[in-house]
PyMOL Python script that loads the backbone (N, CA, C, O; Angstrom):
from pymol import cmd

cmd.read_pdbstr("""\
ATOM      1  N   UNK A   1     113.334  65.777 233.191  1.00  0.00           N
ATOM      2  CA  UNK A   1     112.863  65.095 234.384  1.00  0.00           C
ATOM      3  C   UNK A   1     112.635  63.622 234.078  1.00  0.00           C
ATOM      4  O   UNK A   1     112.039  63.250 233.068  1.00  0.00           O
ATOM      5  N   UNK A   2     113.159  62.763 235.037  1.00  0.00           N
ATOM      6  CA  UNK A   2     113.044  61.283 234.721  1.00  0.00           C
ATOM      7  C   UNK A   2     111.117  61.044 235.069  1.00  0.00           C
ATOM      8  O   UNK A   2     110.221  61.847 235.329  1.00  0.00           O
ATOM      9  N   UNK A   3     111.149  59.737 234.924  1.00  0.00           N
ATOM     10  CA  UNK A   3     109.934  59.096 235.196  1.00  0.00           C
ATOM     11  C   UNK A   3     109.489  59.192 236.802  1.00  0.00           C
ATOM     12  O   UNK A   3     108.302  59.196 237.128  1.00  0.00           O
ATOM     13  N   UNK A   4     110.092  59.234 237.336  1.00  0.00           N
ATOM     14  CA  UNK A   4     110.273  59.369 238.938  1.00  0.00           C
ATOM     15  C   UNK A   4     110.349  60.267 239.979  1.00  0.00           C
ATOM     16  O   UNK A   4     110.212  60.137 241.196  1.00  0.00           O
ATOM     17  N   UNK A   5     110.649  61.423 239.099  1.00  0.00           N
ATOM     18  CA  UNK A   5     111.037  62.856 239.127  1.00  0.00           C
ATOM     19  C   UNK A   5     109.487  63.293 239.043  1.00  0.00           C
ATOM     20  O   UNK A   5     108.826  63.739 239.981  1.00  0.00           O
ATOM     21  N   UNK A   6     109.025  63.063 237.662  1.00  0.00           N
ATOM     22  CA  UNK A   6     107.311  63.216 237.946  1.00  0.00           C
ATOM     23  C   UNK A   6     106.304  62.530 238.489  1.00  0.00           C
ATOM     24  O   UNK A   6     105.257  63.175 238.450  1.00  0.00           O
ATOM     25  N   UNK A   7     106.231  61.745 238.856  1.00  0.00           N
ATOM     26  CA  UNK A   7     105.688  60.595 240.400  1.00  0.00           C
ATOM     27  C   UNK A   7     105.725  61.769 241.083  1.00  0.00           C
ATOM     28  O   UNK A   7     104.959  62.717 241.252  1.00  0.00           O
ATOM     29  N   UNK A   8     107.362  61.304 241.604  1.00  0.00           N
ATOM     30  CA  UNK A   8     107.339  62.163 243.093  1.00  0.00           C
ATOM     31  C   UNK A   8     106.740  63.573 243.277  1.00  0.00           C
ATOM     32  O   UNK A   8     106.405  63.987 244.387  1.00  0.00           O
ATOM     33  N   UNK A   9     106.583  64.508 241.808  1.00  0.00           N
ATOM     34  CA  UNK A   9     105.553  66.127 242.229  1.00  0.00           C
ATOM     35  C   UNK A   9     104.729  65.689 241.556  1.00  0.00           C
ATOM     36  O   UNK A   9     104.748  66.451 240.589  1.00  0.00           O
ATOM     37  N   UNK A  10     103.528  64.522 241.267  1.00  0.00           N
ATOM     38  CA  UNK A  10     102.553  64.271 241.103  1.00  0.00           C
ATOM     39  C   UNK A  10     102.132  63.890 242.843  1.00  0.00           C
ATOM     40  O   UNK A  10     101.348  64.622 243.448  1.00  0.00           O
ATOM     41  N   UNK A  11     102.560  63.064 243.292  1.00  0.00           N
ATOM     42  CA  UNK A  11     102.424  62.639 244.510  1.00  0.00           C
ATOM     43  C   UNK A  11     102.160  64.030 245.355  1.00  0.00           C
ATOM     44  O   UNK A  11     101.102  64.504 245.767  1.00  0.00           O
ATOM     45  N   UNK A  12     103.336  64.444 245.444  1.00  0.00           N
ATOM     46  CA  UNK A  12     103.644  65.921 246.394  1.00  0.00           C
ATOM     47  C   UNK A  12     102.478  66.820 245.725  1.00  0.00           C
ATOM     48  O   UNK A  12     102.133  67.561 246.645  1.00  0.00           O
ATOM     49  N   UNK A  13     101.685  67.136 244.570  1.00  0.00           N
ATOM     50  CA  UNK A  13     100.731  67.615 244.550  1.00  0.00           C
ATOM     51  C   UNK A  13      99.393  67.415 245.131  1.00  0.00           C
ATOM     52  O   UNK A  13      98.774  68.143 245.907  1.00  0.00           O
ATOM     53  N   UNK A  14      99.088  66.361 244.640  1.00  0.00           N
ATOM     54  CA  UNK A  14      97.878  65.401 245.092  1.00  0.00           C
ATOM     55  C   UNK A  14      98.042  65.182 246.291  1.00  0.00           C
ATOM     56  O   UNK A  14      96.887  65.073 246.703  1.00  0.00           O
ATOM     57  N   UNK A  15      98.725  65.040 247.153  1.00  0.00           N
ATOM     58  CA  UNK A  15      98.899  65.188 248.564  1.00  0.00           C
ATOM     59  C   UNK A  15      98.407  66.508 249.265  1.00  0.00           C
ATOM     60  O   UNK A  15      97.441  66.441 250.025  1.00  0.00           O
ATOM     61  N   UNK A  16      98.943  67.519 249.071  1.00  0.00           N
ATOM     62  CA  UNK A  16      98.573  68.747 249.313  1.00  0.00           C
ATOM     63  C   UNK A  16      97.354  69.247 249.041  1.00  0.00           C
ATOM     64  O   UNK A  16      96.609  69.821 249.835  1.00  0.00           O
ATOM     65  N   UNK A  17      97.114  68.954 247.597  1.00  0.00           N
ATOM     66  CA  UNK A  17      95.957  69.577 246.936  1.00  0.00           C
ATOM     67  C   UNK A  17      94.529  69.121 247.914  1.00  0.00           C
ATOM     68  O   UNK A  17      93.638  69.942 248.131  1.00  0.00           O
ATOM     69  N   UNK A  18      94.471  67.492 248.526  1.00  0.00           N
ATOM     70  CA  UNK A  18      93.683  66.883 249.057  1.00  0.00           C
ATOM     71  C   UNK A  18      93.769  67.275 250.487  1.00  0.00           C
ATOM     72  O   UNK A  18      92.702  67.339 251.097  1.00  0.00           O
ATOM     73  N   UNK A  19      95.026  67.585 251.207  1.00  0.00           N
ATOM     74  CA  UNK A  19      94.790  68.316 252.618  1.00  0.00           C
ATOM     75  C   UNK A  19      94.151  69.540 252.491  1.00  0.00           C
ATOM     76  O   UNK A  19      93.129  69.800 253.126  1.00  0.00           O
ATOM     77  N   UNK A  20      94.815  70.511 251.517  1.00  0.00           N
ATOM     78  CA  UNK A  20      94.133  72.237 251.437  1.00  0.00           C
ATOM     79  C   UNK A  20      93.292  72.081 251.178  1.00  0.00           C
ATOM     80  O   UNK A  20      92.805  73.047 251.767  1.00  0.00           O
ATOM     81  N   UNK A  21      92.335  71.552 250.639  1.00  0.00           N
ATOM     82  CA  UNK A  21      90.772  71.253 250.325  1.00  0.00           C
ATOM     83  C   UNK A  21      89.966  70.562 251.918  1.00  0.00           C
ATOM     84  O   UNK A  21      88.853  70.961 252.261  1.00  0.00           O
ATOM     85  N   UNK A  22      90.669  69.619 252.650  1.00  0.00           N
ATOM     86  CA  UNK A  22      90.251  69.285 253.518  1.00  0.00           C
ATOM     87  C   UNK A  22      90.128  70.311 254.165  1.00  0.00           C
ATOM     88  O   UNK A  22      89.013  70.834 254.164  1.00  0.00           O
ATOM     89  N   UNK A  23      91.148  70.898 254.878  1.00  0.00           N
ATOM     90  CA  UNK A  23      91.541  72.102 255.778  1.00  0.00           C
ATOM     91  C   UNK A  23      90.797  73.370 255.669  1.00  0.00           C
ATOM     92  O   UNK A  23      90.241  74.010 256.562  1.00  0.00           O
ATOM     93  N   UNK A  24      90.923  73.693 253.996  1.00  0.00           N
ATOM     94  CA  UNK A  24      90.116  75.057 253.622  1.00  0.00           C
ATOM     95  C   UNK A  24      89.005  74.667 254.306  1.00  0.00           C
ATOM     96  O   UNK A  24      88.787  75.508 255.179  1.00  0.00           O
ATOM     97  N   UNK A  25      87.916  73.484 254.330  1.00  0.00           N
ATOM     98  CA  UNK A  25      86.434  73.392 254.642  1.00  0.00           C
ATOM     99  C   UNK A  25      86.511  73.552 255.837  1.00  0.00           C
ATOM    100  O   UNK A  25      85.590  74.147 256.395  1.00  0.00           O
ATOM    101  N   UNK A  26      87.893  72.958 256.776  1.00  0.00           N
ATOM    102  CA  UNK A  26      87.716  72.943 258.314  1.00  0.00           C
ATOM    103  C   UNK A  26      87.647  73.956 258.999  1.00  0.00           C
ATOM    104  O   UNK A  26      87.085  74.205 260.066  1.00  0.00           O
ATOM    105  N   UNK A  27      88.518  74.773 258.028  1.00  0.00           N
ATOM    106  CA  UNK A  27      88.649  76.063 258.921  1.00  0.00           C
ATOM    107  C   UNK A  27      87.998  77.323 258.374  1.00  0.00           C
ATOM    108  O   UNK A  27      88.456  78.442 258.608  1.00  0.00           O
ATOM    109  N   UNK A  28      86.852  77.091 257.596  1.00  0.00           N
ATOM    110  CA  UNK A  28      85.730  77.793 256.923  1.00  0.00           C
ATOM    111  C   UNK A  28      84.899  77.428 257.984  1.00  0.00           C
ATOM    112  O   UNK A  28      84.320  78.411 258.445  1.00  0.00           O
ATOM    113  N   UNK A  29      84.638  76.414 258.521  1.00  0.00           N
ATOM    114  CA  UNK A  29      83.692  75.443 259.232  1.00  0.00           C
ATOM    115  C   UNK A  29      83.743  76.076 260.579  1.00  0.00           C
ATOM    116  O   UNK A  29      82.803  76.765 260.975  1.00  0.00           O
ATOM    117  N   UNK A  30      84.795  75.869 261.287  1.00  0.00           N
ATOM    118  CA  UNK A  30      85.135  75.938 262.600  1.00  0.00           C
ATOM    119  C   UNK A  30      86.003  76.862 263.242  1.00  0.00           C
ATOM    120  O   UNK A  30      86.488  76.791 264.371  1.00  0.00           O
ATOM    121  N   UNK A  31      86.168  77.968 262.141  1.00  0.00           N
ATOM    122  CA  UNK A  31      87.057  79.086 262.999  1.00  0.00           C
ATOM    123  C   UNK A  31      86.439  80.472 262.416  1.00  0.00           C
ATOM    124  O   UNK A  31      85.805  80.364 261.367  1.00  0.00           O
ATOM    125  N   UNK A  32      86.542  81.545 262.897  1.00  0.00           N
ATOM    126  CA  UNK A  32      85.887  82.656 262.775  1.00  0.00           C
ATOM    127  C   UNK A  32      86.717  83.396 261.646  1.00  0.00           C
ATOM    128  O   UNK A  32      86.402  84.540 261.319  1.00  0.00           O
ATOM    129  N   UNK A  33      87.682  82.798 261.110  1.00  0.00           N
ATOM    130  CA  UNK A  33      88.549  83.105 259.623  1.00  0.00           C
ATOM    131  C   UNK A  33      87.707  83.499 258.645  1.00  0.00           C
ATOM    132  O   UNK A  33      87.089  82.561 258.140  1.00  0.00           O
ATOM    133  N   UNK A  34      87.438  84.733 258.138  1.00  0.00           N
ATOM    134  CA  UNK A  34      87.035  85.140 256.829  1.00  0.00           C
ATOM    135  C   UNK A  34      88.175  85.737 255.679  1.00  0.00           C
ATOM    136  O   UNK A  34      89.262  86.177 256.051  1.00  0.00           O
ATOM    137  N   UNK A  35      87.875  85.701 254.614  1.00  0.00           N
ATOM    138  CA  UNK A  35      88.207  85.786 253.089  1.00  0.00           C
ATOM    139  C   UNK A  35      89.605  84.896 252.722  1.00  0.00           C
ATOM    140  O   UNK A  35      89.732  83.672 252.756  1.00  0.00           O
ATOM    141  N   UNK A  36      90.413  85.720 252.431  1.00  0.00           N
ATOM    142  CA  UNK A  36      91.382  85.490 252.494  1.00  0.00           C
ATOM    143  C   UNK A  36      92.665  84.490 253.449  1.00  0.00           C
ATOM    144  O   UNK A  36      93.636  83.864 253.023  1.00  0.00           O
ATOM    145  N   UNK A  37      92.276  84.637 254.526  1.00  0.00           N
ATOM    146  CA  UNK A  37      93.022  84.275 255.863  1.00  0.00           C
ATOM    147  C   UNK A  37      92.076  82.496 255.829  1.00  0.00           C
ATOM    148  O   UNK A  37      92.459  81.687 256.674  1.00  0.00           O
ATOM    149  N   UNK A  38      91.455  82.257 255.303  1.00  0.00           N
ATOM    150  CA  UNK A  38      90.607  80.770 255.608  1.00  0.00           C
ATOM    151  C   UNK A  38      92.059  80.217 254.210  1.00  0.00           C
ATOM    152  O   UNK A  38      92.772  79.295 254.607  1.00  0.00           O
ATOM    153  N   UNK A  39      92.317  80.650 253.075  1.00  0.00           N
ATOM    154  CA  UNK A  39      93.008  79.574 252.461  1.00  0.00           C
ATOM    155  C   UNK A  39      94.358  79.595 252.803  1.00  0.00           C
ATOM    156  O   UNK A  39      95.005  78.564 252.621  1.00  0.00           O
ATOM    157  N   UNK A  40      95.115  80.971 253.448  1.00  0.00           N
ATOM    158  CA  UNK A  40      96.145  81.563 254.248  1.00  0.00           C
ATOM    159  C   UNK A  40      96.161  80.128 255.085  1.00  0.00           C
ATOM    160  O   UNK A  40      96.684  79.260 254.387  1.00  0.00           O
ATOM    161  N   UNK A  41      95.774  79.676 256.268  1.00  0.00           N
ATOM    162  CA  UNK A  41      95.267  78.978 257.240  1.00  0.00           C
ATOM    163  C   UNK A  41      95.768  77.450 256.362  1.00  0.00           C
ATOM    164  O   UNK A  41      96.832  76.837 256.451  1.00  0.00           O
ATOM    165  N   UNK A  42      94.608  77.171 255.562  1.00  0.00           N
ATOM    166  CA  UNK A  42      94.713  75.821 255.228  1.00  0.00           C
ATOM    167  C   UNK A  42      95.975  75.672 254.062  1.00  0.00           C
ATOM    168  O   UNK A  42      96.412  74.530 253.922  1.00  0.00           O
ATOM    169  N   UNK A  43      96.586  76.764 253.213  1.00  0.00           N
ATOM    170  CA  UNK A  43      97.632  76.598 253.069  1.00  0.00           C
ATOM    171  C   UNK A  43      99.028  75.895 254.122  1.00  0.00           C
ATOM    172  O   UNK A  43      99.715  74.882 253.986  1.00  0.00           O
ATOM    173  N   UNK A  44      99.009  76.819 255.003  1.00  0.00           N
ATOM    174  CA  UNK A  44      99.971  76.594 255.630  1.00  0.00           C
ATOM    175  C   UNK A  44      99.999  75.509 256.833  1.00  0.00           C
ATOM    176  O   UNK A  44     100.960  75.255 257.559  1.00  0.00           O
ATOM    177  N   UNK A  45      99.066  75.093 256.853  1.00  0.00           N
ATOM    178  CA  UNK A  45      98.330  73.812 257.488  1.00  0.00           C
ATOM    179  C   UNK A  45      98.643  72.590 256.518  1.00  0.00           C
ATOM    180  O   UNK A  45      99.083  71.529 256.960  1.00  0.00           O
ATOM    181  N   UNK A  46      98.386  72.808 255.155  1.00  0.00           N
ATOM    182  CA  UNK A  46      98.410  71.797 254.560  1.00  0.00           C
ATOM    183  C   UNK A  46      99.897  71.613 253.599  1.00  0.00           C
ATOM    184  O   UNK A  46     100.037  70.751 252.731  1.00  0.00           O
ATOM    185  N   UNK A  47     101.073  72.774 254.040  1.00  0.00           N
ATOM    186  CA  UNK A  47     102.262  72.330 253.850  1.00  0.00           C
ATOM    187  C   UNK A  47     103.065  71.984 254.988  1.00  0.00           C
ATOM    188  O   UNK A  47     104.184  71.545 254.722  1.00  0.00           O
ATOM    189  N   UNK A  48     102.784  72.072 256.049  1.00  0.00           N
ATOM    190  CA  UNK A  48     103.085  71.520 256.908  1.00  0.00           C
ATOM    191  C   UNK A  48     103.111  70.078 257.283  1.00  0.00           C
ATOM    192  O   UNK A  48     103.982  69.392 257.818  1.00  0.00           O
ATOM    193  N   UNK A  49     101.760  69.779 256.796  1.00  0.00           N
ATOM    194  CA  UNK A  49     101.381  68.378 257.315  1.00  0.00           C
ATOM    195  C   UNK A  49     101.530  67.546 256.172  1.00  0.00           C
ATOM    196  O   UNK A  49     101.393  66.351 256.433  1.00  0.00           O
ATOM    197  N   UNK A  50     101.819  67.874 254.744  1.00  0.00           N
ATOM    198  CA  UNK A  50     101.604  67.151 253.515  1.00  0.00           C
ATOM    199  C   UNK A  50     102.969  66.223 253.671  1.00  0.00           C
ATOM    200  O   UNK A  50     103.928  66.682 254.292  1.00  0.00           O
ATOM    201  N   UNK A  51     103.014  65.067 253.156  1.00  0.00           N
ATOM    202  CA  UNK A  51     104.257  64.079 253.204  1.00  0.00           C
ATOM    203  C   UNK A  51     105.393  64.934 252.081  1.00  0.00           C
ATOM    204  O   UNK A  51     105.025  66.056 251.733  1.00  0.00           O
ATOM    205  N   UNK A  52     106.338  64.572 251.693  1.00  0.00           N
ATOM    206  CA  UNK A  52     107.398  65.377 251.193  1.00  0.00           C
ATOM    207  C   UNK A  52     108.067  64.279 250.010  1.00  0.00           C
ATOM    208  O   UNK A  52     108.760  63.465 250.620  1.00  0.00           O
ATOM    209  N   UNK A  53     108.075  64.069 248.878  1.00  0.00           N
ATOM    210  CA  UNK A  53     108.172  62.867 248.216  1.00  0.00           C
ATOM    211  C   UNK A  53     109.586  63.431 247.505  1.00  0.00           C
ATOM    212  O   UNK A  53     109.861  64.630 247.453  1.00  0.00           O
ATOM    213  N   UNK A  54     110.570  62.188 246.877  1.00  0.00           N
ATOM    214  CA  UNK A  54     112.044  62.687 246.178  1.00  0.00           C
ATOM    215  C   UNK A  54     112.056  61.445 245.451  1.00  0.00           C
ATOM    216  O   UNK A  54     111.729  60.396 246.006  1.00  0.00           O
ATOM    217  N   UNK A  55     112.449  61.501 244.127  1.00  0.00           N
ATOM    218  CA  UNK A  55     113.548  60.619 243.671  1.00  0.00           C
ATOM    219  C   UNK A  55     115.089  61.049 243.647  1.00  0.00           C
ATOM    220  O   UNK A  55     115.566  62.118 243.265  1.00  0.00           O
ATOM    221  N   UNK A  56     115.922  59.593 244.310  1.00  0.00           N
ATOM    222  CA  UNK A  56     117.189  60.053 244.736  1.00  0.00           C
ATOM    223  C   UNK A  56     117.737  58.731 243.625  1.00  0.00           C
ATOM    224  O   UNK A  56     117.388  57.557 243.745  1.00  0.00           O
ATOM    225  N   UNK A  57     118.885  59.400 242.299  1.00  0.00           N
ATOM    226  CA  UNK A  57     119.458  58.215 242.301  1.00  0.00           C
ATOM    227  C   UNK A  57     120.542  57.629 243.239  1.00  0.00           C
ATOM    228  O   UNK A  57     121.196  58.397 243.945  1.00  0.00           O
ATOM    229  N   UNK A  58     120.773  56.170 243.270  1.00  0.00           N
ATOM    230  CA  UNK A  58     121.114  55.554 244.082  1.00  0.00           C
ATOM    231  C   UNK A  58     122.320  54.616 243.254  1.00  0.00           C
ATOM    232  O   UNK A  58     122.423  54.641 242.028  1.00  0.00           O
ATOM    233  N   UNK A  59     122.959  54.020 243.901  1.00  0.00           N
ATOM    234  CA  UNK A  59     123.844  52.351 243.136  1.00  0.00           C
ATOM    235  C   UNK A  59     123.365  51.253 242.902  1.00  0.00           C
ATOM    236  O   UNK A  59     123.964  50.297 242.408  1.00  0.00           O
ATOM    237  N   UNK A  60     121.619  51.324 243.427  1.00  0.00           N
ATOM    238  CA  UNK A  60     120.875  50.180 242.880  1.00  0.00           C
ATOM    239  C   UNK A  60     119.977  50.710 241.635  1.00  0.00           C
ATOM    240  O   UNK A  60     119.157  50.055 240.990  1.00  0.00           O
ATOM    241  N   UNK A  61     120.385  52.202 241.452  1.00  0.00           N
ATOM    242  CA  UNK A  61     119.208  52.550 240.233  1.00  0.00           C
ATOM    243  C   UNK A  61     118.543  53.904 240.828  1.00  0.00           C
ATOM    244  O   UNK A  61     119.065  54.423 241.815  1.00  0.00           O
ATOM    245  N   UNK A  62     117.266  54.541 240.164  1.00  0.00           N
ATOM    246  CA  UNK A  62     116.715  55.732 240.931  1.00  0.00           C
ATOM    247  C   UNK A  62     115.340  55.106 241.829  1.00  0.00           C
ATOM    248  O   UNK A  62     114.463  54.249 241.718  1.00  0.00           O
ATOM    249  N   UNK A  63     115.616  55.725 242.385  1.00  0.00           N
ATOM    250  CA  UNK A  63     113.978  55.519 243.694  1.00  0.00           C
ATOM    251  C   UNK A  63     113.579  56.518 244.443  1.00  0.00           C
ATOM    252  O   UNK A  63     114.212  57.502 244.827  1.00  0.00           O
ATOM    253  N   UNK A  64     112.472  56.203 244.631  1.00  0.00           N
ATOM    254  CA  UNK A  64     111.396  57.432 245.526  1.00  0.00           C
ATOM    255  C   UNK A  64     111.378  56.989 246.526  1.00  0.00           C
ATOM    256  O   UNK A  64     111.332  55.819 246.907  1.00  0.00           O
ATOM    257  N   UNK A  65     111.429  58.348 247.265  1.00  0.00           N
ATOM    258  CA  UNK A  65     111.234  58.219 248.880  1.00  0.00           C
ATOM    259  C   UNK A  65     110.361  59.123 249.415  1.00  0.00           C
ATOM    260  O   UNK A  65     110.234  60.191 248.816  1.00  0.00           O
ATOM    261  N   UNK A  66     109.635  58.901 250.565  1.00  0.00           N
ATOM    262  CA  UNK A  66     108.693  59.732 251.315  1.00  0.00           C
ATOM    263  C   UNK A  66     109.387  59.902 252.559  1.00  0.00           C
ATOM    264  O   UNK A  66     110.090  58.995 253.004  1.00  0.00           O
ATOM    265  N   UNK A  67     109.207  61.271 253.303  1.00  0.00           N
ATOM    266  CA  UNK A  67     109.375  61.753 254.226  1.00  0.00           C
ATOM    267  C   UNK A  67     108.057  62.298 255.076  1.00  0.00           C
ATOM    268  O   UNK A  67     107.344  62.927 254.294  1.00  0.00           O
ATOM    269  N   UNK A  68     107.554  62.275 256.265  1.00  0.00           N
ATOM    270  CA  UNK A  68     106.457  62.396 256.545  1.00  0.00           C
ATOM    271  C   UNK A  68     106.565  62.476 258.098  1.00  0.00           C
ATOM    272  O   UNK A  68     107.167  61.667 258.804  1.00  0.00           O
ATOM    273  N   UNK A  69     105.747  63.809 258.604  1.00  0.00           N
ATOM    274  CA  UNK A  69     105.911  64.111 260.173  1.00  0.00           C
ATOM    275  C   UNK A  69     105.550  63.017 260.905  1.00  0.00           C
ATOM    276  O   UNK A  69     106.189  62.566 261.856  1.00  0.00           O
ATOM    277  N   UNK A  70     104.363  62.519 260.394  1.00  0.00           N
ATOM    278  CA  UNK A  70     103.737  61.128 261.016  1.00  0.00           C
ATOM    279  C   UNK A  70     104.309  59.607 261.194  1.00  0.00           C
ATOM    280  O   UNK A  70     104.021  58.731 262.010  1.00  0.00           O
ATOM    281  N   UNK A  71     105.245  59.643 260.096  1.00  0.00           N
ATOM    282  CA  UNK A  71     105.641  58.301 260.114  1.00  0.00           C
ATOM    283  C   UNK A  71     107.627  58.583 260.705  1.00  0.00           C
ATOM    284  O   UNK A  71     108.351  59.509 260.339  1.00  0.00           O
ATOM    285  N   UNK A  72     107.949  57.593 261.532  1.00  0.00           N
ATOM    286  CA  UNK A  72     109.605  57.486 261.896  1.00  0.00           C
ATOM    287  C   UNK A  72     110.457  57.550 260.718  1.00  0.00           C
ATOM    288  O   UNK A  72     110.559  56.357 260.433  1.00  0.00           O
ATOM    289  N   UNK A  73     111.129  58.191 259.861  1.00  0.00           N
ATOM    290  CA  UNK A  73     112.450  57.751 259.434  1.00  0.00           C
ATOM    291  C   UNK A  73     111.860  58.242 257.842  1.00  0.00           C
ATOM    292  O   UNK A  73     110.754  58.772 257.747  1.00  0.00           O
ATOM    293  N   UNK A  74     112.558  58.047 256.872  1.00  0.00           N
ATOM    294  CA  UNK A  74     112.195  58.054 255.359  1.00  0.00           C
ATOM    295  C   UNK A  74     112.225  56.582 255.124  1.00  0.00           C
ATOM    296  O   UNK A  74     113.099  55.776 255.442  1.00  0.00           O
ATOM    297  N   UNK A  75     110.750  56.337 254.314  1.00  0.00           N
ATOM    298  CA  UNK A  75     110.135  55.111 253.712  1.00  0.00           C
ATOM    299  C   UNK A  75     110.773  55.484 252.133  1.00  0.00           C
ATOM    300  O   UNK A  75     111.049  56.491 251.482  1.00  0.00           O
ATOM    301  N   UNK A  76     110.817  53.941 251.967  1.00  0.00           N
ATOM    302  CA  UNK A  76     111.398  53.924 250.330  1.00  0.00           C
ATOM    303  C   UNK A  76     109.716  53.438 249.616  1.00  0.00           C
ATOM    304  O   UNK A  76     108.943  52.699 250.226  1.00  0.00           O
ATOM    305  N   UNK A  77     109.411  54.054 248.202  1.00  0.00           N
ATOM    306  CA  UNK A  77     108.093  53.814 248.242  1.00  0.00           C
ATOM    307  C   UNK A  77     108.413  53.224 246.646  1.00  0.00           C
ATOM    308  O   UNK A  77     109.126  53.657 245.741  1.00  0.00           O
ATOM    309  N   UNK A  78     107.566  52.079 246.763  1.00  0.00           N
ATOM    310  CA  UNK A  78     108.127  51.092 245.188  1.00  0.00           C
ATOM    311  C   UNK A  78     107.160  51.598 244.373  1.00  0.00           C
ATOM    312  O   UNK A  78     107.100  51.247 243.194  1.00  0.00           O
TER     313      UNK A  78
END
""", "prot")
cmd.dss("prot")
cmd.show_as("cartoon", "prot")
cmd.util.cbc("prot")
cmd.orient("prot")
């Protein structure tokens, strides 16, 4: 794996890891979800919504890119 290669599933972890933690509390918090079905929930909540990160090599060299429901188009991320 290049240098970029691990960025991008450092990123794609830490992304996730910080929504399912958000989510797990929300929906511990605010929905009648017990055991199991509360990290069920914020799992799939929080791969849904997590940004999606790649290194692609290219003809200018390798680079990372983000993909993300929220934002228009794929961002190139320096």
């Amino acid at each position: 794996m290049t240098k970029l290669q691990v960025r991008a599933f450092l990123y794609q972890i830490g992304c996730f890891a910080i929504l399912f933690t958000s989510f797990r509390y929300l929906v511990q918090e605010y929905t009648p979800l017990t055991g199991f079905y509360i990290s069920l929930a914020a799992f799939v909540i929080g791969t849904v919504l997590s940004p999606k990160f790649q290194a692609v090599k290219t003809k200018d060299g390798e680079k990372l890119f983000m993909k993300w429901i929220f934002v228009k188009g794929i961002k190139e991320i320096n």
